[in-house]
N, C-alpha and C positions, 0 to 999 in steps of 0.2 A: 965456533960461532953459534949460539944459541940461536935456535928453531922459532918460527915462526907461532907456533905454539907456546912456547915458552914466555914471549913478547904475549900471548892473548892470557896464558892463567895470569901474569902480574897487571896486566890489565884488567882483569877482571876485579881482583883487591882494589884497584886503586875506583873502580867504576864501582864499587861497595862499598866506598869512605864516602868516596861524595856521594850518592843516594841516601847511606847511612846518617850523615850529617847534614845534608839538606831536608833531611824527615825527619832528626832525631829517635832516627831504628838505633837504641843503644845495643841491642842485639846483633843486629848486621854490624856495626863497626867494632863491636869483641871479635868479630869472627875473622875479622882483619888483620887484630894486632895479637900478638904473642903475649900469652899470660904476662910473661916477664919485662913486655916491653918497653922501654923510657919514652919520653913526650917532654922537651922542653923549650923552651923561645924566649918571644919576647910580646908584652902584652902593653901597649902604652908607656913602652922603653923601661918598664918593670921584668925584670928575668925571674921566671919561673924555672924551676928544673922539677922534675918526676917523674910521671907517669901521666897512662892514659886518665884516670879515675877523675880529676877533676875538672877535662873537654866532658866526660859522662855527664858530671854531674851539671854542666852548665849546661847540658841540652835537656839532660830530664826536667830543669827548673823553670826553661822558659817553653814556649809554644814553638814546634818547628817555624825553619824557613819557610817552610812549602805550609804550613797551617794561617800563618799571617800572609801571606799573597807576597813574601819578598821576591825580587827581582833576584836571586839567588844565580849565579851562572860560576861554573868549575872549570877548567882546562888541565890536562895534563899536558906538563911543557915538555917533561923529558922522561928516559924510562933506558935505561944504560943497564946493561945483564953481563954478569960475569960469572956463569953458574960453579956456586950455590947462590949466589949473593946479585943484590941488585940494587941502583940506588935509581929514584924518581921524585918527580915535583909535578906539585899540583897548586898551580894559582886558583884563587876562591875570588870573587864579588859578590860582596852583601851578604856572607854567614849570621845569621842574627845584627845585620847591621854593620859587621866588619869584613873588611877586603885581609887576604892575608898569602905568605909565600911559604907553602909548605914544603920541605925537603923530608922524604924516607929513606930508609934503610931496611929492604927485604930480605929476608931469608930462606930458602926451600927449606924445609922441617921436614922429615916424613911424606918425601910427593909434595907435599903441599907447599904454596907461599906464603909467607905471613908478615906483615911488619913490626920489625924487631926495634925500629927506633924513628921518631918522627922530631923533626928541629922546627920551625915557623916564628915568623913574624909578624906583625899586622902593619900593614901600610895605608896610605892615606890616599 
């Protein structure tokens, strides 16, 4: 049974996406994901598949959440640990305007957590 601790470092990544993403810290949200990690969904029922690189690039383009005064608010719903491995979700309102249902994929590296794979859709 993974430790109470264990429960707070993937807590902690997932409490540095949404900060990260609510500021637009591109910094803080690399520190999140794994060099090699995929990012794919759904975007106006358009499917994207790749990586993180282009969530970066639409936050470096526009003004954070938190710099236009959005009503921005994150939950994490779930956080399931099977060490090494973990999967969690994170529901968003009002990311630059969009609501969305994030699912990850974490993995211990090296002591540390990181997310290895992220899936999301935007909901209405």
């Amino acid at each position: 049974m993974p430790s109470p601790n264990e429960y707070a470092a993937v807590r902690a990544v997932l409490d540095n996406y949404i900060e990260g993403s609510y500021t637009a810290n591109i910094k803080l949200l690399k520190s999140c994901f794994h060099p090699d990690a995929l990012m794919s969904g759904f975007m106006e029922g358009v499917l994207d598949v790749g990586t993180p690189q282009p969530f970066y690039d639409e936050l470096e383009a526009e003004m954070s959440s938190r710099d236009v005064g959005e009503a921005y608010h994150a939950e994490i719903a779930f956080i399931h640990i099977a060490d090494p491995l973990a999967s969690a979700s994170i529901v968003e309102d009002n990311l630059l305007g969009n609501n969305y249902i994030n699912h990850f994929h974490l993995m211990k590296v090296e002591g540390e957590w990181c997310m290895i794979s992220k899936i999301y859709t935007d909901v209405t």
